[in-house]
MOPAC internal coordinates of N, CA, C and O (Angstrom, degrees):
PM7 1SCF
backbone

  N    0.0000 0     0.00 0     0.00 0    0    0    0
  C    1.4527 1     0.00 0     0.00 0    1    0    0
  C    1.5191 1   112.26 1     0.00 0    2    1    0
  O    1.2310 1   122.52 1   156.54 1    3    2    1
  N    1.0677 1   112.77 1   -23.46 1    3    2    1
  C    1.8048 1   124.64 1   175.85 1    5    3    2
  C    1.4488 1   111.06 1   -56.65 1    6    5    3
  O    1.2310 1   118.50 1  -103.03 1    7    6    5
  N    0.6914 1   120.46 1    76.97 1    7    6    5
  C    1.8579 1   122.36 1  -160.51 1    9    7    6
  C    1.7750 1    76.28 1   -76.36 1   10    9    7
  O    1.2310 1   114.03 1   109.81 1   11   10    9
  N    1.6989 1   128.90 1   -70.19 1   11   10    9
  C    1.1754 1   111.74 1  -173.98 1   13   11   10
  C    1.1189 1   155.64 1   -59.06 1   14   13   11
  O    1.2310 1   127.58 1   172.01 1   15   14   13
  N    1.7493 1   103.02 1    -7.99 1   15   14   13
  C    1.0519 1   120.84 1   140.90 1   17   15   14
  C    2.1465 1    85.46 1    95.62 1   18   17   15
  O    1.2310 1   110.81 1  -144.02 1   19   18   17
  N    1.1983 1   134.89 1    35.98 1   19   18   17
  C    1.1245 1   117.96 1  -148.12 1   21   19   18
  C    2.1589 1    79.74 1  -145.45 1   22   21   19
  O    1.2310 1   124.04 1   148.55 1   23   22   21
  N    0.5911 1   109.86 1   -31.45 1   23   22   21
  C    1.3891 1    99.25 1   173.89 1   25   23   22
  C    1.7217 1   114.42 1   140.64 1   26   25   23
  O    1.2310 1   128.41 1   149.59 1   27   26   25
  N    0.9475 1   101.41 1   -30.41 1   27   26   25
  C    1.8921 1   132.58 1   177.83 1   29   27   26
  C    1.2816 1   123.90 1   -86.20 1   30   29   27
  O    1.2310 1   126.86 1   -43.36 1   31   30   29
  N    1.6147 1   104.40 1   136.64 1   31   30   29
  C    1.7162 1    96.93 1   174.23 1   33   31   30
  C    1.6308 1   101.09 1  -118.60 1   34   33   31
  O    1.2310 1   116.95 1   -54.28 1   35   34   33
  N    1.2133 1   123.41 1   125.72 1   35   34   33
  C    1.6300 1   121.67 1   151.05 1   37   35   34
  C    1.3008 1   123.14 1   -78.57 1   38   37   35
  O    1.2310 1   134.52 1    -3.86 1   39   38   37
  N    1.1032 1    89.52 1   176.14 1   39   38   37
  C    1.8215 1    90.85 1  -167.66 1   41   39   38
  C    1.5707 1   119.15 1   -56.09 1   42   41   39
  O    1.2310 1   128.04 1   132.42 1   43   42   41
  N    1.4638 1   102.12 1   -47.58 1   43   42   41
  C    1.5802 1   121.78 1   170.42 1   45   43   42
  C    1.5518 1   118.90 1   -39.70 1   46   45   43
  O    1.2310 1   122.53 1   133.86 1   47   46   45
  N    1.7880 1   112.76 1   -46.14 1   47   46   45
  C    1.2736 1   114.66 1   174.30 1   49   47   46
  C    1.2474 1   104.32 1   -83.43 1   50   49   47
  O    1.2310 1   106.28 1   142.72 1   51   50   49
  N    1.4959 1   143.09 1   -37.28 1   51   50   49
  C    1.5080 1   127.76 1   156.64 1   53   51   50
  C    1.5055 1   127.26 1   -31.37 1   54   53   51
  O    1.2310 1   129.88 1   127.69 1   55   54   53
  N    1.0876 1    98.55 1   -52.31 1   55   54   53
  C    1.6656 1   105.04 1  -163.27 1   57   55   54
  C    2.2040 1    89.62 1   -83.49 1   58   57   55
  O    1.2310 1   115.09 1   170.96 1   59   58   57
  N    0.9502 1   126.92 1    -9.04 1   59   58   57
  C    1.6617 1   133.78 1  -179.37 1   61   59   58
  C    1.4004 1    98.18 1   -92.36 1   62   61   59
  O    1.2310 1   115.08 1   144.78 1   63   62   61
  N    1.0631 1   126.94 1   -35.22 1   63   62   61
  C    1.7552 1   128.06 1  -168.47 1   65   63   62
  C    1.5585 1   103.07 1  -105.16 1   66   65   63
  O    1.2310 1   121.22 1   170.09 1   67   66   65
  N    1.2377 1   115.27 1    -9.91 1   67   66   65
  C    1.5607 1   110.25 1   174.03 1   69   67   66
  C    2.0844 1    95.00 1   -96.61 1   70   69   67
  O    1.2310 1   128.93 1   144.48 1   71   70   69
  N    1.0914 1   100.39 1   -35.52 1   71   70   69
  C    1.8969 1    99.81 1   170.47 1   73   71   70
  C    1.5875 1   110.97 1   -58.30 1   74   73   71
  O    1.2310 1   123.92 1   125.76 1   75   74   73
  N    1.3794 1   110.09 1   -54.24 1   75   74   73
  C    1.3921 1   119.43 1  -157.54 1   77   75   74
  C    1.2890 1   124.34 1   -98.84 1   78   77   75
  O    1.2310 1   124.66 1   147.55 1   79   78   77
  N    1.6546 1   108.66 1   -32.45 1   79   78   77
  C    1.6605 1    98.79 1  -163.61 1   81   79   78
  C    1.8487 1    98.67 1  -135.14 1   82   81   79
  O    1.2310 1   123.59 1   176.11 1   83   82   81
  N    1.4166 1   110.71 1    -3.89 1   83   82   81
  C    1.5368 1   128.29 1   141.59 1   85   83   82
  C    1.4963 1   124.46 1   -70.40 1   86   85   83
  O    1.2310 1   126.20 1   138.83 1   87   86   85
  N    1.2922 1   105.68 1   -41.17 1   87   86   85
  C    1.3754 1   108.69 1  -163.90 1   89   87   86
  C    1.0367 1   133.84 1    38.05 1   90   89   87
  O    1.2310 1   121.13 1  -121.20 1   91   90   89
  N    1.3832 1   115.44 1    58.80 1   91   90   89
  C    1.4488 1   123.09 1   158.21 1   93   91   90
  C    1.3210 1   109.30 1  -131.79 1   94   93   91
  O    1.2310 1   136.59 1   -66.69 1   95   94   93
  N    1.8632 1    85.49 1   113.31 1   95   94   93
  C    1.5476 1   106.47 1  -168.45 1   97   95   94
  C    2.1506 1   100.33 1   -70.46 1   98   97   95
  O    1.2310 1   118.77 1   151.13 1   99   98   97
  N    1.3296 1   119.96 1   -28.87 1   99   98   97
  C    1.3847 1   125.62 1   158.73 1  101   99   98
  C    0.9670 1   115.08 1   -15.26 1  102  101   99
  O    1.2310 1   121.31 1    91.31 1  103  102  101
  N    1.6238 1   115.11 1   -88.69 1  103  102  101
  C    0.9711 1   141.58 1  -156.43 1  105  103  102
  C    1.7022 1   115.16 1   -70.14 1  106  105  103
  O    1.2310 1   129.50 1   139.44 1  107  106  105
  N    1.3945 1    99.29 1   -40.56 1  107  106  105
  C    1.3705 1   106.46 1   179.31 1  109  107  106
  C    1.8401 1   113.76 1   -63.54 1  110  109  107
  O    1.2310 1   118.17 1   154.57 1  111  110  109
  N    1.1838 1   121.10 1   -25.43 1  111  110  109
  C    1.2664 1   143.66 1  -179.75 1  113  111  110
  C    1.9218 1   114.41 1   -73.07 1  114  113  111
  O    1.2310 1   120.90 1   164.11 1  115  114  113
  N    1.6338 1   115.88 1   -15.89 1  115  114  113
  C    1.3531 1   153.63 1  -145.86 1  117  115  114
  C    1.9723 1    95.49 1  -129.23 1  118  117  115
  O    1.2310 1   122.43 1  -138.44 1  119  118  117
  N    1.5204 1   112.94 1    41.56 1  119  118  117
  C    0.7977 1   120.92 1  -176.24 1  121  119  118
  C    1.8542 1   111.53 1   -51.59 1  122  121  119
  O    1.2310 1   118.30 1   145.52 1  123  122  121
  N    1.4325 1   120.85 1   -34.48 1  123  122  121
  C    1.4139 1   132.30 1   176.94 1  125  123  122
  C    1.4832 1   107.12 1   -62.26 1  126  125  123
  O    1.2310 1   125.72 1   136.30 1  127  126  125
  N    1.2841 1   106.62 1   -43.70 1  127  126  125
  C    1.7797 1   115.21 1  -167.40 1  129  127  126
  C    1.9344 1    95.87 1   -57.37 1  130  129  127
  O    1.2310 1   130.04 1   120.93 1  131  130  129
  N    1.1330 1    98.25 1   -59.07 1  131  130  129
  C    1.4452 1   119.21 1  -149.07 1  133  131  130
  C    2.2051 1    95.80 1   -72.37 1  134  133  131
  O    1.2310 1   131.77 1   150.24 1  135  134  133
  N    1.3639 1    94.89 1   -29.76 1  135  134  133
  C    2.0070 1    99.06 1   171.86 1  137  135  134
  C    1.8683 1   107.72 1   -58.33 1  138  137  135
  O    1.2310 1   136.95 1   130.07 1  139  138  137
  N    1.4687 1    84.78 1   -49.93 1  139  138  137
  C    1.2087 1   104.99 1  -155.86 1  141  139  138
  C    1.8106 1   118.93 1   -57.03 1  142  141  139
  O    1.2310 1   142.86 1   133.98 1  143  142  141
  N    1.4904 1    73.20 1   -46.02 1  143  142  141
  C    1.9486 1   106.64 1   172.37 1  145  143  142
  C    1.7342 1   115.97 1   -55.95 1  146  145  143
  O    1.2310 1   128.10 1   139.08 1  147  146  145
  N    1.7361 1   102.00 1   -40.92 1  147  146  145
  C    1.4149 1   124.38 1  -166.58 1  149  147  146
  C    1.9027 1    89.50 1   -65.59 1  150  149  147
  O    1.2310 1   132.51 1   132.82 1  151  150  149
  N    1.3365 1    93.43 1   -47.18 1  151  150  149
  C    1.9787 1    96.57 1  -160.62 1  153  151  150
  C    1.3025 1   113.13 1   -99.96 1  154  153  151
  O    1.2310 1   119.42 1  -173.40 1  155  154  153
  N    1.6647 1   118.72 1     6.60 1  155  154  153
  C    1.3651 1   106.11 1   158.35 1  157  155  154
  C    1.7296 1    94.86 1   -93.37 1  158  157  155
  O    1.2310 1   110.61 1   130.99 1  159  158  157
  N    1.0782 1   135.26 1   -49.01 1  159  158  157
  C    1.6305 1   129.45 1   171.84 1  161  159  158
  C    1.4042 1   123.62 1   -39.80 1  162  161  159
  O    1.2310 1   120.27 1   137.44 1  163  162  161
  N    1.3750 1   117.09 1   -42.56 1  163  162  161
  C    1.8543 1   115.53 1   151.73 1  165  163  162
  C    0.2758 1    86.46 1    35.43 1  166  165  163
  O    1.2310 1   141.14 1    69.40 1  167  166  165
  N    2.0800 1    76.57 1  -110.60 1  167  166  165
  C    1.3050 1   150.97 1  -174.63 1  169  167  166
  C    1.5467 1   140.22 1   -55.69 1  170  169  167
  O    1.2310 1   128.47 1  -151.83 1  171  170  169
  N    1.4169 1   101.30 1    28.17 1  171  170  169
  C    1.6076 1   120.84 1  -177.05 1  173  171  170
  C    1.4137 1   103.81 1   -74.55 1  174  173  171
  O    1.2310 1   120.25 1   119.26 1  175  174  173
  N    0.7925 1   117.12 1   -60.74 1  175  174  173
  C    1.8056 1   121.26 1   174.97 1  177  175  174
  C    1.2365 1   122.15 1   -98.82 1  178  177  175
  O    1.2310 1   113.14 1    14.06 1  179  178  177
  N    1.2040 1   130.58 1  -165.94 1  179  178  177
  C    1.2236 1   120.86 1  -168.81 1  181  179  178
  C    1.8622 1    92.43 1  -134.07 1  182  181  179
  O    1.2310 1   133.02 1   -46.30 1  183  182  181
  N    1.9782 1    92.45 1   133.70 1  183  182  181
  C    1.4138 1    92.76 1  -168.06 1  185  183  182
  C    1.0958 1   130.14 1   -88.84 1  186  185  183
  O    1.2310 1   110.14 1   -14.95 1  187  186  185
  N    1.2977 1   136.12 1   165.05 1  187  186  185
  C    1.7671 1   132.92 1  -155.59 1  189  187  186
  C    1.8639 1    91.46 1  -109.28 1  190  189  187
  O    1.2310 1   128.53 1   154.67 1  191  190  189
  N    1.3066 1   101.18 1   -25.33 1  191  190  189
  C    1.8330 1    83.90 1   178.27 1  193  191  190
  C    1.5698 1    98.32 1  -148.51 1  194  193  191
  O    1.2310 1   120.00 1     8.80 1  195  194  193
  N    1.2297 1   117.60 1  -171.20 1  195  194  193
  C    1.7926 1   136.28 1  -156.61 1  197  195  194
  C    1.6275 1    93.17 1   -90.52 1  198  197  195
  O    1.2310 1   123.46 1   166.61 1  199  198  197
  N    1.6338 1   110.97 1   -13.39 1  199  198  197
  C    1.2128 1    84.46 1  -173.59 1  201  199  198
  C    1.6787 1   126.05 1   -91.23 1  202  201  199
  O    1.2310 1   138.00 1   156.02 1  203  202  201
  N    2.0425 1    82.73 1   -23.98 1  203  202  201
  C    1.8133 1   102.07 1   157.81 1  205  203  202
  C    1.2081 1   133.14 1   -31.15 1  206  205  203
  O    1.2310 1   122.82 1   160.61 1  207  206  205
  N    1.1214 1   112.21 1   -19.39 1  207  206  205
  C    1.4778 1   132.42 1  -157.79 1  209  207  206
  C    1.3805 1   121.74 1   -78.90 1  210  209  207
  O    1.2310 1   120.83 1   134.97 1  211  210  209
  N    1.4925 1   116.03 1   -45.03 1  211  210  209
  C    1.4643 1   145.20 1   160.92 1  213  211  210
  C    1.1965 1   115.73 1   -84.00 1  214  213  211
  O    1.2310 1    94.01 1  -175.19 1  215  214  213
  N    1.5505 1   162.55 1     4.81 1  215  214  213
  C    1.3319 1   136.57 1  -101.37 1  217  215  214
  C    1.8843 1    89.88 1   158.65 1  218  217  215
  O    1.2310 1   124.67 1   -47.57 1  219  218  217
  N    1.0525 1   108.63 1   132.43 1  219  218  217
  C    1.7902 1   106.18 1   175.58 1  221  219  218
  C    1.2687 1    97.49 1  -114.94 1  222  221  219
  O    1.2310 1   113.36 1   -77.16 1  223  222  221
  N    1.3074 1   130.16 1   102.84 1  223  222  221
  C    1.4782 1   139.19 1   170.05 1  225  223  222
  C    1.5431 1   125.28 1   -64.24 1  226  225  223
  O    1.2310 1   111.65 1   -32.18 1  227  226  225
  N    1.0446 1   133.34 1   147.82 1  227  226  225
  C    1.2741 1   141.83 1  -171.22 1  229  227  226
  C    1.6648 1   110.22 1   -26.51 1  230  229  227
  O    1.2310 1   118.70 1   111.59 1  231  230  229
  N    1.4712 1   120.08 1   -68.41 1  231  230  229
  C    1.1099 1   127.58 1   167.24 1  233  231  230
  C    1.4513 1   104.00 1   -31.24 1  234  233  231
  O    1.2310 1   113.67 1   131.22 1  235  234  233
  N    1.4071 1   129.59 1   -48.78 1  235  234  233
  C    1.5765 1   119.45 1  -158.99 1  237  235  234
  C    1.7045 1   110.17 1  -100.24 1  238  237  235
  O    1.2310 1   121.62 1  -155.19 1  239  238  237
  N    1.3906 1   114.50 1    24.81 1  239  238  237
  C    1.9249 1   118.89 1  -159.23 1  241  239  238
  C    1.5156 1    67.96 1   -92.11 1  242  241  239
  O    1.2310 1   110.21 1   112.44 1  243  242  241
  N    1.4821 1   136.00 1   -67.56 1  243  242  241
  C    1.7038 1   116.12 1  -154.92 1  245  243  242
  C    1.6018 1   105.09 1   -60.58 1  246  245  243
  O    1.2310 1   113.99 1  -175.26 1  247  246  245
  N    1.1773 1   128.98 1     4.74 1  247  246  245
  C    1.3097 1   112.19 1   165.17 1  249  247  246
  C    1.2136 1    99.76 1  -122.76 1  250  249  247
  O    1.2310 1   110.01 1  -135.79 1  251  250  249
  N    0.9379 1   136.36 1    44.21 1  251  250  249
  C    1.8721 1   132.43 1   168.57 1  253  251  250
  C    2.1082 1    76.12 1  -128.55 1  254  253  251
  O    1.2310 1   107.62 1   135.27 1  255  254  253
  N    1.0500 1   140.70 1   -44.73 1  255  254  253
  C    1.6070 1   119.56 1   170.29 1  257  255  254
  C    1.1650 1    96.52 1   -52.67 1  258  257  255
  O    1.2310 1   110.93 1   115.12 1  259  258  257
  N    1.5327 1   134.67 1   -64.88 1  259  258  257
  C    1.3703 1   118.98 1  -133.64 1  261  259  258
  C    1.7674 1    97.32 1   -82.39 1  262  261  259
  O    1.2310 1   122.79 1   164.76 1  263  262  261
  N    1.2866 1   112.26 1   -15.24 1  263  262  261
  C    1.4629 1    87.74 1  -168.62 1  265  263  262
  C    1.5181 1    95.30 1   -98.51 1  266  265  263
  O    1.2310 1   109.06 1   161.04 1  267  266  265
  N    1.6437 1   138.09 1   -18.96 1  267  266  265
  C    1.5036 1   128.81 1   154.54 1  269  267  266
  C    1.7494 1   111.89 1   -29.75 1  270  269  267
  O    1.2310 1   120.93 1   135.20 1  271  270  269
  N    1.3349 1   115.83 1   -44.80 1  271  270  269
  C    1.5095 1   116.33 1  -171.05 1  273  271  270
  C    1.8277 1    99.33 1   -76.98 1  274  273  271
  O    1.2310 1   124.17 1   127.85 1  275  274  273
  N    1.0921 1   109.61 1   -52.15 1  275  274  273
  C    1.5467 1   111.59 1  -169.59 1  277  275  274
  C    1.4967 1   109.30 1   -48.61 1  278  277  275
  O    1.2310 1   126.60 1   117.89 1  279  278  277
  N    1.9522 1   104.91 1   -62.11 1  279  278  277
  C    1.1659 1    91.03 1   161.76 1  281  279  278
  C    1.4655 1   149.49 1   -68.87 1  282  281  279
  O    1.2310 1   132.61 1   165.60 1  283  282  281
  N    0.9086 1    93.24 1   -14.40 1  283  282  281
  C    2.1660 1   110.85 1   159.50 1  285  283  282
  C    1.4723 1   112.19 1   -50.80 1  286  285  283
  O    1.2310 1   127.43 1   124.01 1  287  286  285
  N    1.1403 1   103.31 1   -55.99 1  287  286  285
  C    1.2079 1   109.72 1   179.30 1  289  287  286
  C    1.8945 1   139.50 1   -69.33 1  290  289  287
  O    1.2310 1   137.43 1   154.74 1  291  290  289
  N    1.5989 1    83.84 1   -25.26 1  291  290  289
  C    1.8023 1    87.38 1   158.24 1  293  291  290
  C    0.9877 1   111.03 1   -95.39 1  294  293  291
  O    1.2310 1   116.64 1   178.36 1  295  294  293
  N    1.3052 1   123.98 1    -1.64 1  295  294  293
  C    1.7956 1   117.33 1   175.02 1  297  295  294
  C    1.2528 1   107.28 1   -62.30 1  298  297  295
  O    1.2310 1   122.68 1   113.27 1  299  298  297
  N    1.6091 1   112.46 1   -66.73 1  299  298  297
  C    1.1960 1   119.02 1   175.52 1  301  299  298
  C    1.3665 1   117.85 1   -50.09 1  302  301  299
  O    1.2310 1   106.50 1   165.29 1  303  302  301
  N    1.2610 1   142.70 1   -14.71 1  303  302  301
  C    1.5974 1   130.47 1  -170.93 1  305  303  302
  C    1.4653 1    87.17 1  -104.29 1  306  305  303
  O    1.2310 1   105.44 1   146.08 1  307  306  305
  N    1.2638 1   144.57 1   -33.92 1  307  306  305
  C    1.1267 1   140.09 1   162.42 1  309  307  306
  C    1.5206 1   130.04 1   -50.44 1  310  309  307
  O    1.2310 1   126.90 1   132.26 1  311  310  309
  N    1.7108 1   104.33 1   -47.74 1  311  310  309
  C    1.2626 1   101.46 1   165.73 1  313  311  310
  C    1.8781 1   140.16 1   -75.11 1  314  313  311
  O    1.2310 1   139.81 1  -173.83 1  315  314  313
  N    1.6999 1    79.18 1     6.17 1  315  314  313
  C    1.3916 1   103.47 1  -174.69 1  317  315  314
  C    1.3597 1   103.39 1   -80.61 1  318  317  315
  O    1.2310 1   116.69 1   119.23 1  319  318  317
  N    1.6947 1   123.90 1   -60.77 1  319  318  317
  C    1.2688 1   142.04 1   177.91 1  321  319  318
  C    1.2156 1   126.91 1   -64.91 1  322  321  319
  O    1.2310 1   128.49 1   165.28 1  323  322  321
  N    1.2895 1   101.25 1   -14.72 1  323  322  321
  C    2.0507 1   107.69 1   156.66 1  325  323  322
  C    1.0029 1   113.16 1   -79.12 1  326  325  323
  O    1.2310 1   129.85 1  -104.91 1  327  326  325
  N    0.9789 1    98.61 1    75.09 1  327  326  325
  C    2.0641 1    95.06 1   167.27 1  329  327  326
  C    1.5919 1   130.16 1   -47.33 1  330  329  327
  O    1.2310 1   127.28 1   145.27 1  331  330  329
  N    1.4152 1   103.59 1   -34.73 1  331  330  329
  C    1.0541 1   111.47 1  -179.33 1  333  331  330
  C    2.3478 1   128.58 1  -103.28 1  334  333  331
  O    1.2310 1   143.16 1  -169.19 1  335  334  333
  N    1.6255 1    72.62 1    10.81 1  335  334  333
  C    1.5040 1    84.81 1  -175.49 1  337  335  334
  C    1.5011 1   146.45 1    59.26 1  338  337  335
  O    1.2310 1   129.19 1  -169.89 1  339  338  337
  N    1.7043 1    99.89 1    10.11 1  339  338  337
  C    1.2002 1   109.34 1  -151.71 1  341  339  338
  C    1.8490 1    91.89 1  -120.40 1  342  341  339
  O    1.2310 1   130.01 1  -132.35 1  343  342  341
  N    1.5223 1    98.30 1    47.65 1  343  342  341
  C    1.3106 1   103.42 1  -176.54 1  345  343  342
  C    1.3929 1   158.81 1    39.97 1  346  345  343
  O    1.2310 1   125.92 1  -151.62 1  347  346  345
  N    1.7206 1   106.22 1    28.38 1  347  346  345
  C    1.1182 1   109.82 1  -170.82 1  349  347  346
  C    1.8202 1    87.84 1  -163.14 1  350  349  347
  O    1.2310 1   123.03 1    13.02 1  351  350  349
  N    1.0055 1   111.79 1  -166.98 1  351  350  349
  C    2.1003 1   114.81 1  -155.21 1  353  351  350
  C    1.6756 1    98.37 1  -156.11 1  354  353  351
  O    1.2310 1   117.52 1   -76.38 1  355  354  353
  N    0.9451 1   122.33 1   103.62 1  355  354  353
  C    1.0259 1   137.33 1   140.35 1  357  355  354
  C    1.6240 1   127.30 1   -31.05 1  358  357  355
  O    1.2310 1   128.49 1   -30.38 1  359  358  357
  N    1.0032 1   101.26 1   149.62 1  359  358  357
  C    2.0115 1   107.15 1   159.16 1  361  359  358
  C    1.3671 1   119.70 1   -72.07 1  362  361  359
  O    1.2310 1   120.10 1   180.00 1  363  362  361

């Protein structure tokens, strides 16, 4: 996914490597899952410079997978329980 080859993934090469070299056309389509995933992975560790900050660094790619699945996965139980699709769940 490192297209730059520099150590870092932005969102742009996330959401390009979940299209292209993940291949899951799903997920890639799950533009919220995949934000969401990007910015809980950040902030997985704690960063050594300003640039950590924006950017999920090597150390933090096994938690930019694990939280793509986590959040995948309440999507779907969510999109299950909207019955009505209009994004939000009732009593």
């Amino acid at each position: 996914m490192d297209i730059n080859c520099n150590g870092f993934l932005s969102l742009a090469e996330v959401d390009k490597g979940v299209k292209d070299l993940i291949n899951l056309p799903v997920l890639f389509e799950l533009k919220p899952v995949v934000m969401r995933a990007f910015r809980a992975a950040k902030t997985s560790t704690k960063s050594k410079s300003k640039l950590d900050d924006n950017l999920v660094s090597e150390a933090e790619y096994r938690y930019l997978l694990k939280y793509l699945q986590h959040y995948y996965e309440y999507w779907v139980a969510f999109d299950r329980t909207d019955a009505d699709h209009y994004k939000r769940i009732s009593k």
